[in-house]
Biopython code that builds the backbone (N, CA, C, O; Angstrom):
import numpy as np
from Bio.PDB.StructureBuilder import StructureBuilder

atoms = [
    (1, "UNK", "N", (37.758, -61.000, 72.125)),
    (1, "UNK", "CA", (37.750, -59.988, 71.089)),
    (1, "UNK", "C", (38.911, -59.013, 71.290)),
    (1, "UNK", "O", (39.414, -58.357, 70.378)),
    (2, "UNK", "N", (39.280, -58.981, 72.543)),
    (2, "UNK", "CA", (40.192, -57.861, 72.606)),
    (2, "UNK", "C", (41.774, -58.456, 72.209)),
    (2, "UNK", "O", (42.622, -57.721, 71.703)),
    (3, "UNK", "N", (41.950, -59.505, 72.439)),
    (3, "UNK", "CA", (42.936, -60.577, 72.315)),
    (3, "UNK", "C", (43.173, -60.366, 70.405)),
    (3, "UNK", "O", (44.312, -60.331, 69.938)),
    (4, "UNK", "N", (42.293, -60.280, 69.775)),
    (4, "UNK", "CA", (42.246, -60.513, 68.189)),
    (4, "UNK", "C", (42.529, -58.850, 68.303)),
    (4, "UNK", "O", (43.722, -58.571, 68.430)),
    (5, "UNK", "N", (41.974, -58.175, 68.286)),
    (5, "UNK", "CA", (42.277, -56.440, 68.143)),
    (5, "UNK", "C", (43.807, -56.258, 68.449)),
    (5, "UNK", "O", (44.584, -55.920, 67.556)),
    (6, "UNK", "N", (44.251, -56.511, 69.846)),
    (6, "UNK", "CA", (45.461, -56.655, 70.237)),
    (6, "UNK", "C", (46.660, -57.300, 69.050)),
    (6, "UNK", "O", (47.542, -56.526, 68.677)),
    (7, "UNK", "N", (46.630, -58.786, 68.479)),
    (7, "UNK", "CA", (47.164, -59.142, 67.701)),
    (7, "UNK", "C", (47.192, -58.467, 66.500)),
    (7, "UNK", "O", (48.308, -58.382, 65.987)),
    (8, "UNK", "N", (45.947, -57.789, 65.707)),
    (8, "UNK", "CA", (45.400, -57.043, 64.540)),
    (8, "UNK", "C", (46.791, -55.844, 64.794)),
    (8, "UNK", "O", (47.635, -55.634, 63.923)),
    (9, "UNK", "N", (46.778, -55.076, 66.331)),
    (9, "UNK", "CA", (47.436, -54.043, 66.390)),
    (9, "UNK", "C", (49.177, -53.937, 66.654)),
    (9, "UNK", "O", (49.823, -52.896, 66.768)),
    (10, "UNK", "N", (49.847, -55.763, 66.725)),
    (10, "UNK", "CA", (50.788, -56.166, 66.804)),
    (10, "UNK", "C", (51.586, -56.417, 65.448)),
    (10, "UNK", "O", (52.746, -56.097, 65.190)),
    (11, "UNK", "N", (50.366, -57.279, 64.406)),
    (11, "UNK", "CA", (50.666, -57.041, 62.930)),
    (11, "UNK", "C", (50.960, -56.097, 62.467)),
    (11, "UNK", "O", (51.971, -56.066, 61.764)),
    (12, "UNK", "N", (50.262, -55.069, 62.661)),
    (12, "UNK", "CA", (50.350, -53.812, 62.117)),
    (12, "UNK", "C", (51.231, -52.941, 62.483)),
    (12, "UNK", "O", (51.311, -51.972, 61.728)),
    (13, "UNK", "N", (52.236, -52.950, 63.790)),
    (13, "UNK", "CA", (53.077, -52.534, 64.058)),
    (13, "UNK", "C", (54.602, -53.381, 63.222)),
    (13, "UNK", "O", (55.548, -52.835, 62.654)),
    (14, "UNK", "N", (54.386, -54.564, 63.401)),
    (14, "UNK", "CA", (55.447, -55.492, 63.204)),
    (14, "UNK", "C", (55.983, -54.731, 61.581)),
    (14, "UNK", "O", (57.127, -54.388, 61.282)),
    (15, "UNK", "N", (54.596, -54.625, 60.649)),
    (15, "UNK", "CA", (54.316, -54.545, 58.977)),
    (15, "UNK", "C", (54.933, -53.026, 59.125)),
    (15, "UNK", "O", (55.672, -52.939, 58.145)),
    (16, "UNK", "N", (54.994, -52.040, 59.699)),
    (16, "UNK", "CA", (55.359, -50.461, 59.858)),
    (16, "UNK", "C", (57.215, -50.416, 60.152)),
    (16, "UNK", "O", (58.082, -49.592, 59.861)),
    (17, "UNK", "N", (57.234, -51.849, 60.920)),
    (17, "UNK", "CA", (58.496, -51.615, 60.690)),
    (17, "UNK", "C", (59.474, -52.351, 59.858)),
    (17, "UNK", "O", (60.630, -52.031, 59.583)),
    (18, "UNK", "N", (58.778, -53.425, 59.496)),
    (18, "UNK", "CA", (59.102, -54.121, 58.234)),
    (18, "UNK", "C", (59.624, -52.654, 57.115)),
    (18, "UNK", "O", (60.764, -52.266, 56.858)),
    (19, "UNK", "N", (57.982, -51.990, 56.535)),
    (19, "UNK", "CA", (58.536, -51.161, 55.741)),
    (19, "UNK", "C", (59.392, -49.856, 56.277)),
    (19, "UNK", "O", (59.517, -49.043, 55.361)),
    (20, "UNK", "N", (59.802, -49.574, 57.084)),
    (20, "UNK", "CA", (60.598, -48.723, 57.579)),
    (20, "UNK", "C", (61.737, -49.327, 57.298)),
    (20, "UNK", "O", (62.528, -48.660, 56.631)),
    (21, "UNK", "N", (62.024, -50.284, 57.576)),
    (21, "UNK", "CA", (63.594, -50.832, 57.264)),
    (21, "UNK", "C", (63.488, -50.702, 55.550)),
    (21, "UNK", "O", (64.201, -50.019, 54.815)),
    (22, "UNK", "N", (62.526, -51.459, 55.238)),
    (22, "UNK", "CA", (62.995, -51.367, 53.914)),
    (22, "UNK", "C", (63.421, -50.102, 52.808)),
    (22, "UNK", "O", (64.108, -50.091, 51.786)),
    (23, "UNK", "N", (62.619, -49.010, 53.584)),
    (23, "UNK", "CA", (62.612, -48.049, 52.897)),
    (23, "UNK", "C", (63.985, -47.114, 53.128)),
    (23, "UNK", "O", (64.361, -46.216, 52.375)),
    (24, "UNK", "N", (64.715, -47.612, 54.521)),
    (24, "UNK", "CA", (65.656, -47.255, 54.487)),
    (24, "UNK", "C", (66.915, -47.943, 54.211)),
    (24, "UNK", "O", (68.087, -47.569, 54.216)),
    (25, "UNK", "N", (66.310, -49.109, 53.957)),
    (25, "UNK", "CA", (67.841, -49.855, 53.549)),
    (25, "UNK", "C", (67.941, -49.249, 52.202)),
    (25, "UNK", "O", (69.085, -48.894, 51.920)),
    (26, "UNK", "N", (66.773, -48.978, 51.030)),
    (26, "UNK", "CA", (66.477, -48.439, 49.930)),
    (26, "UNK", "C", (67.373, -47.214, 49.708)),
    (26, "UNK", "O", (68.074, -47.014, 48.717)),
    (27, "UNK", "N", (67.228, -46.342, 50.898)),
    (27, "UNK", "CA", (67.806, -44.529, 50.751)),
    (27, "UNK", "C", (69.708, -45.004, 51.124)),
    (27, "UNK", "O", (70.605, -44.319, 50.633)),
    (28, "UNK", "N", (69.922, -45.843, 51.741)),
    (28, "UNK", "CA", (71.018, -46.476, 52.641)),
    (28, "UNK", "C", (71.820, -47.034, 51.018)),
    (28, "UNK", "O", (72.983, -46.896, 50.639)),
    (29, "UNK", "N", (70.960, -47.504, 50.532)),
    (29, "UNK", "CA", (71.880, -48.498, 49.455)),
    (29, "UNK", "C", (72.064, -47.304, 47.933)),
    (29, "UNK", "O", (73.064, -47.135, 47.236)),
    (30, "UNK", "N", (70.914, -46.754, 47.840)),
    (30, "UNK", "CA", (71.238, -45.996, 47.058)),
    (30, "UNK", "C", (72.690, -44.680, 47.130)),
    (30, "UNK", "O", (73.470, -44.471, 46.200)),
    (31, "UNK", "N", (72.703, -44.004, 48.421)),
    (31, "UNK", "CA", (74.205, -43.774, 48.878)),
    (31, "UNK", "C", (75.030, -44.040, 48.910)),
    (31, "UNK", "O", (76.006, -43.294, 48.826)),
    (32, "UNK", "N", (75.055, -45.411, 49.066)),
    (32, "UNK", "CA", (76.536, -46.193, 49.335)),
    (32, "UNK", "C", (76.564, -46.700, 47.804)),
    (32, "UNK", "O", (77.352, -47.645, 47.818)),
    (33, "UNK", "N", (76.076, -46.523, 46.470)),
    (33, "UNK", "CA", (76.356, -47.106, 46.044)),
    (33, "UNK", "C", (77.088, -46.601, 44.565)),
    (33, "UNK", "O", (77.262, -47.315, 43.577)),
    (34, "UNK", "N", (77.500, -45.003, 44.735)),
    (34, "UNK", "CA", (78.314, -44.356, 44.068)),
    (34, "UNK", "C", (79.567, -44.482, 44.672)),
    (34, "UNK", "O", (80.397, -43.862, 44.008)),
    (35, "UNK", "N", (80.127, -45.106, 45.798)),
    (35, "UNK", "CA", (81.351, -44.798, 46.664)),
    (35, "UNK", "C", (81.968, -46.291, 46.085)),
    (35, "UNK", "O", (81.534, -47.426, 45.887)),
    (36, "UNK", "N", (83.487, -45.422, 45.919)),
    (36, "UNK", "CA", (84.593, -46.483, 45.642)),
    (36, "UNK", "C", (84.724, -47.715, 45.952)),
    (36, "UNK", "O", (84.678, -48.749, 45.286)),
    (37, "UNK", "N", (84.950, -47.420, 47.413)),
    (37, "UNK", "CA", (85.154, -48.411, 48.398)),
    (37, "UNK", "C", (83.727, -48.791, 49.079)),
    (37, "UNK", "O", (82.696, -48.121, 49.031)),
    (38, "UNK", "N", (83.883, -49.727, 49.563)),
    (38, "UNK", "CA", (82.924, -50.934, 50.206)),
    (38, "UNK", "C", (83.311, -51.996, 51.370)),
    (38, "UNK", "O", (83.880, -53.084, 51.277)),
    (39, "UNK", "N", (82.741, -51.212, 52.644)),
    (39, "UNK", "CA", (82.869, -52.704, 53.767)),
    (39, "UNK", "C", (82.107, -53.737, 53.705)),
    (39, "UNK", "O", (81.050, -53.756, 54.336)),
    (40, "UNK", "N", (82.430, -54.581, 53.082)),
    (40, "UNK", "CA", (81.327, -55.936, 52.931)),
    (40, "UNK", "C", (80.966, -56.602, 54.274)),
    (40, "UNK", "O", (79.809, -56.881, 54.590)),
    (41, "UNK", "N", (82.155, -56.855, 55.110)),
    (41, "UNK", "CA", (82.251, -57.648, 56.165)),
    (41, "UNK", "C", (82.982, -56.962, 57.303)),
    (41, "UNK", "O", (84.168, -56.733, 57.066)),
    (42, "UNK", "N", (82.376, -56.465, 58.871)),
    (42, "UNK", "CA", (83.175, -56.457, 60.125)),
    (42, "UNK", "C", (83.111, -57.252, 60.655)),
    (42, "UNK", "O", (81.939, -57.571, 60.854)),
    (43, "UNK", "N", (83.864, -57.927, 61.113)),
    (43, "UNK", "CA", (84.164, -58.683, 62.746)),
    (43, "UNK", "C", (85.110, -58.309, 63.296)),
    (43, "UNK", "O", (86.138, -57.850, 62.798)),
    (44, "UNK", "N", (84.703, -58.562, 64.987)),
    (44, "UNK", "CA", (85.384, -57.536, 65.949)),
    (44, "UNK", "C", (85.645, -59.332, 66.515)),
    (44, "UNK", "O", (84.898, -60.305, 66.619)),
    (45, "UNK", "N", (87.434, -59.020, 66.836)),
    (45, "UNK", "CA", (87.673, -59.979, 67.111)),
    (45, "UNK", "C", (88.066, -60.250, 68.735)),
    (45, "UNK", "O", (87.855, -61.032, 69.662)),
    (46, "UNK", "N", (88.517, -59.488, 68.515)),
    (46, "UNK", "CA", (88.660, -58.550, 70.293)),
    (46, "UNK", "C", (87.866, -56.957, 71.022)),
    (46, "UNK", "O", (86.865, -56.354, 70.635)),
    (47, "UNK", "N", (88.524, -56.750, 71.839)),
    (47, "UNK", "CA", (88.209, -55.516, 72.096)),
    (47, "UNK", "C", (89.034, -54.237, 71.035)),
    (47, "UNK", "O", (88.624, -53.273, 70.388)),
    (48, "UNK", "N", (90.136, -54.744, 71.245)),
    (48, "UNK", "CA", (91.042, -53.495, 69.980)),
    (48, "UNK", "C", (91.651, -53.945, 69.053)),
    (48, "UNK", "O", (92.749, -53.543, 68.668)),
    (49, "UNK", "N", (90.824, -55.091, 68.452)),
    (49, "UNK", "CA", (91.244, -55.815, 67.220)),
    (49, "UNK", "C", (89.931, -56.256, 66.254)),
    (49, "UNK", "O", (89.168, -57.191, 66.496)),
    (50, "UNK", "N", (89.864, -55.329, 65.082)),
    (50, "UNK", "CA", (88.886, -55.769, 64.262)),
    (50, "UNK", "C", (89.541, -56.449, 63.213)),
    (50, "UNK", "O", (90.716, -56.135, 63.018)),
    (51, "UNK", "N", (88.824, -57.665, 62.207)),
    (51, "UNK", "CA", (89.207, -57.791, 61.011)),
    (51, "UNK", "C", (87.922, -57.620, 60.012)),
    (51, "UNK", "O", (86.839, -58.176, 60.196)),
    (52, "UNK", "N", (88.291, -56.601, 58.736)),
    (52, "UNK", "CA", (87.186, -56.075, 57.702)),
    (52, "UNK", "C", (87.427, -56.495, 56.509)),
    (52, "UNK", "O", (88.502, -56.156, 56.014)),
    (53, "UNK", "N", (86.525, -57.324, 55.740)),
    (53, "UNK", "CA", (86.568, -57.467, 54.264)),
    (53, "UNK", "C", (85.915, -56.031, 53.686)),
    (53, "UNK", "O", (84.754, -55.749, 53.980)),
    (54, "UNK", "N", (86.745, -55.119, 52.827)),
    (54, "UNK", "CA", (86.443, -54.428, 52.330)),
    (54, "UNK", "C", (86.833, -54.355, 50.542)),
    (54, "UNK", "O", (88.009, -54.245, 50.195)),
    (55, "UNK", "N", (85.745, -54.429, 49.552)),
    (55, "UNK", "CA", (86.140, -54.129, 48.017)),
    (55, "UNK", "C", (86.560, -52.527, 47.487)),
    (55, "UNK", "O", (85.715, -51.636, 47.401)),
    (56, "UNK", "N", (87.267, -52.434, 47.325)),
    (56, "UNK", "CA", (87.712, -51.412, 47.005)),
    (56, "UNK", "C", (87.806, -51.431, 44.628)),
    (56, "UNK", "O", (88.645, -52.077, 44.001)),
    (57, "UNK", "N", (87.274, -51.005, 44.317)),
    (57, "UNK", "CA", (87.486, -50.977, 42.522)),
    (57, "UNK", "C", (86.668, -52.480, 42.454)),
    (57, "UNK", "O", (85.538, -52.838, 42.785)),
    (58, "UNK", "N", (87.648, -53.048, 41.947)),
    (58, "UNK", "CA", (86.938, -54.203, 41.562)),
    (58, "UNK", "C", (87.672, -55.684, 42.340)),
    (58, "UNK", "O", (87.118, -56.783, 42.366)),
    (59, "UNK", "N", (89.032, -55.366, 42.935)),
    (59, "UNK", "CA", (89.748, -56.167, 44.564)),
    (59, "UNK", "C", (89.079, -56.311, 45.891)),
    (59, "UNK", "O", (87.964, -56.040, 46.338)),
    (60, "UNK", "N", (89.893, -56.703, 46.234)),
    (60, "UNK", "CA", (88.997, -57.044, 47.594)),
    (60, "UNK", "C", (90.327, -57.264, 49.031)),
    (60, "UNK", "O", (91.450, -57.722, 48.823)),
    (61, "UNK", "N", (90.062, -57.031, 49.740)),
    (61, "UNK", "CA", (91.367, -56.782, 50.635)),
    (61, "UNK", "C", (90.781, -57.359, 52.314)),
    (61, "UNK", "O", (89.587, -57.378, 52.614)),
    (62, "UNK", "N", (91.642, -57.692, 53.032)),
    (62, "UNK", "CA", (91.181, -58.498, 53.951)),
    (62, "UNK", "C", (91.694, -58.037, 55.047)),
    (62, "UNK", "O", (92.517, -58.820, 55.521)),
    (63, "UNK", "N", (91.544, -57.072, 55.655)),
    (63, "UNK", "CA", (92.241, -56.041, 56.612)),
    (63, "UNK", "C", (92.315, -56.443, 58.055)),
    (63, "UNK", "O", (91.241, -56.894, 58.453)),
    (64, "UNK", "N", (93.420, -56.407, 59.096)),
    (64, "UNK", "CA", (93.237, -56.330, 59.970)),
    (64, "UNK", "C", (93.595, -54.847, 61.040)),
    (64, "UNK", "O", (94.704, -54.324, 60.933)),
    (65, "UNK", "N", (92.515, -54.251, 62.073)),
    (65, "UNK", "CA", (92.080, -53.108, 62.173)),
    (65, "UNK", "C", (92.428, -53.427, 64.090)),
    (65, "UNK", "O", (91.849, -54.231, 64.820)),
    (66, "UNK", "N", (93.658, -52.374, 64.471)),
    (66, "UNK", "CA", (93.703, -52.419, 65.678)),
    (66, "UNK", "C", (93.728, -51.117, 66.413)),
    (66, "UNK", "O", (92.871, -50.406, 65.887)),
    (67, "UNK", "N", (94.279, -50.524, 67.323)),
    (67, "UNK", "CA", (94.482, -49.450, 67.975)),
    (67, "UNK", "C", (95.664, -48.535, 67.234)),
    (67, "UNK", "O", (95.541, -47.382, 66.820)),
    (68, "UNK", "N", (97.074, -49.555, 67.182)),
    (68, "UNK", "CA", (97.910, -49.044, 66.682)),
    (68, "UNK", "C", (98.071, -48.905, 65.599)),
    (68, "UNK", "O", (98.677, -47.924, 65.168)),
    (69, "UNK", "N", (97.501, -49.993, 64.705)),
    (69, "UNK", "CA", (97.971, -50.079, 63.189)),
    (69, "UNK", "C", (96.900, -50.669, 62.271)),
    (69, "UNK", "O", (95.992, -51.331, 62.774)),
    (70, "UNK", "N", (96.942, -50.516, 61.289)),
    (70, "UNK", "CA", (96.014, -51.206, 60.010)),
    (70, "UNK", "C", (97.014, -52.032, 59.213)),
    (70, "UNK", "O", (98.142, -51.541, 59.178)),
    (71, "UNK", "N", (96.876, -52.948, 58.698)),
    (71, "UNK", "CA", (97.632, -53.924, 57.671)),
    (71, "UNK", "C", (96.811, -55.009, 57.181)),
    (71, "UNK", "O", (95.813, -55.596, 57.598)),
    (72, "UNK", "N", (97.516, -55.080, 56.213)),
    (72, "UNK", "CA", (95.872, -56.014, 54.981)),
    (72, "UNK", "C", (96.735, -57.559, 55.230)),
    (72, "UNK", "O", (97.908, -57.914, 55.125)),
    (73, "UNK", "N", (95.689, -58.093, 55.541)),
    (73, "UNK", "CA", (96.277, -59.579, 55.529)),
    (73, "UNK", "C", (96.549, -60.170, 54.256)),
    (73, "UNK", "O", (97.595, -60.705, 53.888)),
    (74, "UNK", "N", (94.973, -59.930, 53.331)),
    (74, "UNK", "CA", (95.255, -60.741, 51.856)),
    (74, "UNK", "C", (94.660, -59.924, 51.148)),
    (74, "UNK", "O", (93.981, -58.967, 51.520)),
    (75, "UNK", "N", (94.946, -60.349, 49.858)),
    (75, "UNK", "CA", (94.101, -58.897, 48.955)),
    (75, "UNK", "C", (93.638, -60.697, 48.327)),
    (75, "UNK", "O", (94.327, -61.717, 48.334)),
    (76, "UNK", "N", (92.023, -60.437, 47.777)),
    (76, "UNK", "CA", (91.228, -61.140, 47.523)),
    (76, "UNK", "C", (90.912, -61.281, 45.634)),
    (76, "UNK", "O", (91.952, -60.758, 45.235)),
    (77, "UNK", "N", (90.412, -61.523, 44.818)),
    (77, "UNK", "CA", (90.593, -61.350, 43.400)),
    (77, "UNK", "C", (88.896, -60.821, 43.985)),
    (77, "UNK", "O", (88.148, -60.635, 44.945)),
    (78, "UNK", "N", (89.088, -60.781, 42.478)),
    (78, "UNK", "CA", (87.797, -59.832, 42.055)),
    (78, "UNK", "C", (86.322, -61.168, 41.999)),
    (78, "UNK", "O", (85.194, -60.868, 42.388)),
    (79, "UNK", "N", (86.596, -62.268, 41.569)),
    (79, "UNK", "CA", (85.538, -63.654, 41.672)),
    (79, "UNK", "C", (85.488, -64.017, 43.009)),
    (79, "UNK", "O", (84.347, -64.395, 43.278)),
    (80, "UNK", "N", (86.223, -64.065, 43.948)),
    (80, "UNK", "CA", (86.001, -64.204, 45.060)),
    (80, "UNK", "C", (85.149, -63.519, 45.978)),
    (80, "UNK", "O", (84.407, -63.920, 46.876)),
    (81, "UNK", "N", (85.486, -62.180, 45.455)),
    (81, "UNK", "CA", (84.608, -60.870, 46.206)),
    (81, "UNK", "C", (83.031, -60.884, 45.186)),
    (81, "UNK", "O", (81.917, -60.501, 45.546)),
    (82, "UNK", "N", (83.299, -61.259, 44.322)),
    (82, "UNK", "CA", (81.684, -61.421, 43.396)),
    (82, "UNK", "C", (80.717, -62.283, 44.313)),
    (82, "UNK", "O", (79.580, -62.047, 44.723)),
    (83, "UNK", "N", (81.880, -63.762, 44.554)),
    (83, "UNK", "CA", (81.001, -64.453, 45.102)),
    (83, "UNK", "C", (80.453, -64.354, 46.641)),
    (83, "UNK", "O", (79.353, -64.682, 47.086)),
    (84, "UNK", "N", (81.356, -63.908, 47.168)),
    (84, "UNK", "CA", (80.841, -63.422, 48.796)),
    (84, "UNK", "C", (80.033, -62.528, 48.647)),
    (84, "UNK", "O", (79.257, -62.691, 49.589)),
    (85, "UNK", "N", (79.596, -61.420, 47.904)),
    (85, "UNK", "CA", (78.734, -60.580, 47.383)),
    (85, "UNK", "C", (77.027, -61.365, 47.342)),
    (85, "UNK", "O", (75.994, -61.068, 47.942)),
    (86, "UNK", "N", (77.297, -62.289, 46.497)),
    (86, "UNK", "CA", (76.066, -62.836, 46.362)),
    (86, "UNK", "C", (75.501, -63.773, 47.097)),
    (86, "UNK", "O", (74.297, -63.976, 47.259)),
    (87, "UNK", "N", (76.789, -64.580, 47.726)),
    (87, "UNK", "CA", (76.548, -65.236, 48.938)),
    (87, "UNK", "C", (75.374, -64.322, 50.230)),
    (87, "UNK", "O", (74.236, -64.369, 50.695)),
    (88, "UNK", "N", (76.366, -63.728, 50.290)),
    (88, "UNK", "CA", (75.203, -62.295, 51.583)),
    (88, "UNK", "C", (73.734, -61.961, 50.981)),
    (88, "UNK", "O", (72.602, -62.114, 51.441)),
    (89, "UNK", "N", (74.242, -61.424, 49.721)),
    (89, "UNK", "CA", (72.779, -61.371, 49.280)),
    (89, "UNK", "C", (72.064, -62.211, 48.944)),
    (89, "UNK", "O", (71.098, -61.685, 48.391)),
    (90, "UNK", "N", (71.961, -63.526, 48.967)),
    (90, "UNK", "CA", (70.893, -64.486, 48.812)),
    (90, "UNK", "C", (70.435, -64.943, 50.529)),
    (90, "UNK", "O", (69.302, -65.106, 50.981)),
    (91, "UNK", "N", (71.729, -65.063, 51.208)),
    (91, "UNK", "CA", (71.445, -64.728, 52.728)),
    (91, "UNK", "C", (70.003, -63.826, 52.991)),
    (91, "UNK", "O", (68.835, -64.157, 53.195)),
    (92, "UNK", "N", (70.722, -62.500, 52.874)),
    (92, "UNK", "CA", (69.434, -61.556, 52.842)),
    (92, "UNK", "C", (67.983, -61.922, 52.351)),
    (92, "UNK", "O", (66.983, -61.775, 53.054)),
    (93, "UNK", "N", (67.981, -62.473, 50.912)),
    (93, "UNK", "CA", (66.771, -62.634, 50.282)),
    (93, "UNK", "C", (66.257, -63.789, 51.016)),
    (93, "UNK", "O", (65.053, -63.827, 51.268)),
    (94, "UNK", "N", (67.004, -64.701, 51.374)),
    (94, "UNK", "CA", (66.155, -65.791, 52.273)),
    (94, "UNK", "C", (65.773, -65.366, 53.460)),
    (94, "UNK", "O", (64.782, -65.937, 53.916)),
    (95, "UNK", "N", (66.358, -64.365, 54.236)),
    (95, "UNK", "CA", (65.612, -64.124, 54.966)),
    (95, "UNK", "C", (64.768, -63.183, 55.252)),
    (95, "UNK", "O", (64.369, -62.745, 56.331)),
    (96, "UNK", "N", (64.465, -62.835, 53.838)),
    (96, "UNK", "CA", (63.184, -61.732, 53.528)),
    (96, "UNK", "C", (62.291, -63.136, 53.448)),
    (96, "UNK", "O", (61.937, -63.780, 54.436)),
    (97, "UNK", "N", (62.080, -63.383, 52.429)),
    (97, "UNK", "CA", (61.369, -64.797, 52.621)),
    (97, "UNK", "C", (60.808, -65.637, 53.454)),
    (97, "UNK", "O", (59.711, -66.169, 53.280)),
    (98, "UNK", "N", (61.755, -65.834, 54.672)),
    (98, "UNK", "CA", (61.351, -65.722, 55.650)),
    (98, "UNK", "C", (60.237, -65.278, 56.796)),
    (98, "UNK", "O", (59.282, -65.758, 57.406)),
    (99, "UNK", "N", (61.004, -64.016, 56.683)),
    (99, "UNK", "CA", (59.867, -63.355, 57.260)),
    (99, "UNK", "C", (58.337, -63.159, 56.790)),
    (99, "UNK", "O", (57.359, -63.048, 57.528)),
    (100, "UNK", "N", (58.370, -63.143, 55.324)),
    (100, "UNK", "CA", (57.171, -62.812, 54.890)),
    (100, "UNK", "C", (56.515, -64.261, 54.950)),
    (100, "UNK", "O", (55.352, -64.052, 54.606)),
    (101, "UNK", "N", (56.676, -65.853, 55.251)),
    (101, "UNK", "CA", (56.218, -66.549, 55.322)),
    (101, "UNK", "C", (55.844, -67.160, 56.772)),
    (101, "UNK", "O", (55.179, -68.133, 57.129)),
    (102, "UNK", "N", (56.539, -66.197, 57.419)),
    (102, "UNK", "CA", (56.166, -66.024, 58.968)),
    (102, "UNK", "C", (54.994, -65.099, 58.893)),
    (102, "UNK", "O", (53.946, -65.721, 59.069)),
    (103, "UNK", "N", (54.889, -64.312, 58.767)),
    (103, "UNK", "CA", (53.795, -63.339, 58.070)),
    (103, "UNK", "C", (52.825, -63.836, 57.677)),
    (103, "UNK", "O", (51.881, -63.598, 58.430)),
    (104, "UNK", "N", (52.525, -64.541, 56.691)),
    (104, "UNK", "CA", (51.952, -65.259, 55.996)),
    (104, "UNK", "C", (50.939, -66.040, 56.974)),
    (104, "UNK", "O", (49.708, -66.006, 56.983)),
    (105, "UNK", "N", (51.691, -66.643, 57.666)),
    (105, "UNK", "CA", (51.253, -68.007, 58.819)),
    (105, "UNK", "C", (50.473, -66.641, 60.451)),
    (105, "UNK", "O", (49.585, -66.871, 61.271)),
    (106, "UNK", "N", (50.908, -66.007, 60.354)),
    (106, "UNK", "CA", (50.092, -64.979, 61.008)),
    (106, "UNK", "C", (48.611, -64.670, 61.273)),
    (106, "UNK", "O", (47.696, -64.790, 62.088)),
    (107, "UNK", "N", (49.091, -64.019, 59.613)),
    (107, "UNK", "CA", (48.092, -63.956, 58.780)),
    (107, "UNK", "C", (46.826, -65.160, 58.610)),
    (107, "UNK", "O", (45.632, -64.860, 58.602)),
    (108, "UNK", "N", (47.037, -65.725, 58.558)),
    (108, "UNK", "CA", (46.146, -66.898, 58.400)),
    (108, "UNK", "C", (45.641, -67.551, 59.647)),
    (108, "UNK", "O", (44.513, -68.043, 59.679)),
    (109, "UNK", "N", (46.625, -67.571, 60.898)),
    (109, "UNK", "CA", (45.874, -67.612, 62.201)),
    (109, "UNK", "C", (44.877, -66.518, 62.750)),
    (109, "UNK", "O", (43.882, -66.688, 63.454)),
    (110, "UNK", "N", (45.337, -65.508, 62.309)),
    (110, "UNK", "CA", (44.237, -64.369, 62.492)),
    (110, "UNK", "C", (42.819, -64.657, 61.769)),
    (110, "UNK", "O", (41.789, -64.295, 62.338)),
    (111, "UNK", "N", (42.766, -65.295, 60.537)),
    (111, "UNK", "CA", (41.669, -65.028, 59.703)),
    (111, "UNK", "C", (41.052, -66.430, 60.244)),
    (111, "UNK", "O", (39.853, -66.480, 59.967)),
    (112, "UNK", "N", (41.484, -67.519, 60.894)),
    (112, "UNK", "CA", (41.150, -68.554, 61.627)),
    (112, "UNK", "C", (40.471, -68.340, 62.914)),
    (112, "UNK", "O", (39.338, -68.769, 63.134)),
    (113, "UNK", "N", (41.384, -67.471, 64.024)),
    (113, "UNK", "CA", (40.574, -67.123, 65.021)),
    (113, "UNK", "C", (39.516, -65.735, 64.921)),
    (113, "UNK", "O", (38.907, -65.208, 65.852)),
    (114, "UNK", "N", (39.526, -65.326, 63.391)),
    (114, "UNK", "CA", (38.300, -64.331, 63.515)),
    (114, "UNK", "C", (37.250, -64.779, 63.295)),
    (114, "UNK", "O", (36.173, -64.352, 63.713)),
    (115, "UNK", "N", (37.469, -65.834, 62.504)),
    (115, "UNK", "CA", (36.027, -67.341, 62.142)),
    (115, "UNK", "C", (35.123, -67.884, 63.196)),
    (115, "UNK", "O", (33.909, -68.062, 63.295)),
    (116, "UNK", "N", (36.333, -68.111, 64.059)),
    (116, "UNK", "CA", (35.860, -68.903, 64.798)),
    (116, "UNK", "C", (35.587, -67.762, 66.041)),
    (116, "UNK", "O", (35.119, -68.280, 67.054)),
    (117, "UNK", "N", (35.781, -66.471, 66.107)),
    (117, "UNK", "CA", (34.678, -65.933, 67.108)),
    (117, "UNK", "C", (33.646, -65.268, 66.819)),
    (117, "UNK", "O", (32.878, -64.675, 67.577)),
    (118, "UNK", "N", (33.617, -65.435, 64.978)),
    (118, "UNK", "CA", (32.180, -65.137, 64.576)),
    (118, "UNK", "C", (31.335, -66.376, 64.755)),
    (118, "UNK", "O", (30.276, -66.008, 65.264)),
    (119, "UNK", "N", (31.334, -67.415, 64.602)),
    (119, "UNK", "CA", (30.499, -68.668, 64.864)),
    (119, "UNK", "C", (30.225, -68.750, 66.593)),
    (119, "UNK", "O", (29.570, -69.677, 67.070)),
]
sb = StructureBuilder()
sb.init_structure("model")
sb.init_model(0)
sb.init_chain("A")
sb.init_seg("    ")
for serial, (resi, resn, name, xyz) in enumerate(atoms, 1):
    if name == "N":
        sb.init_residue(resn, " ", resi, " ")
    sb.init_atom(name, np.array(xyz, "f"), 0.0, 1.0, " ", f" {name:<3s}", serial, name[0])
structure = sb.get_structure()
């Protein structure tokens, strides 16, 4: 019994921070989403060498970011940056999906082993 309480109180933590993220990716996206510019993409390629896809208007620019200097490798069209856009975000949505079908399967082992320590 304590084993099922324990799990009951693991769900319920897991679900608190589920909606915590969400609620702040919510306040997070709503901010960022009057601003010009946009970092879509960091990678750190080194220690003092980043390269950033950032959209700026409706372009898209392909920057490389070091100690000494900044210089854009490629500037990107505007369909290209649409589509990496939605690329990420279906990323994202699958792995909301995800999770909630991990969830799901949780869920349902719980309501399995509560059966079976009522019988």
């Amino acid at each position: 019994m304590a084993i099922v309480k324990m799990i009951m109180v693991l769900i319920a933590v897991v679900c608190l921070i589920l909606i915590t993220f969400k609620l702040s990716e919510t306040r997070l996206n709503k901010m960022r989403n009057g601003n010009y510019i946009k970092v879509i993409e960091r990678t750190q390629i080194t220690k003092n060498n980043t390269i950033i896809l950032i959209k700026a208007g409706k372009k898209g620019y392909l920057i490389n970011c070091s100690n000494d200097k900044s210089e854009v490798l490629k500037e990107i069209s505007e369909d290209e940056i649409l589509l990496i856009e939605k690329e990420k975000q279906d990323i994202k949505n699958n792995m909301a999906i995800d999770v909630n079908n991990k969830l799901l399967q949780i869920k349902d082992k719980l309501k399995s082993l509560k059966l079976r320590g009522k019988n």
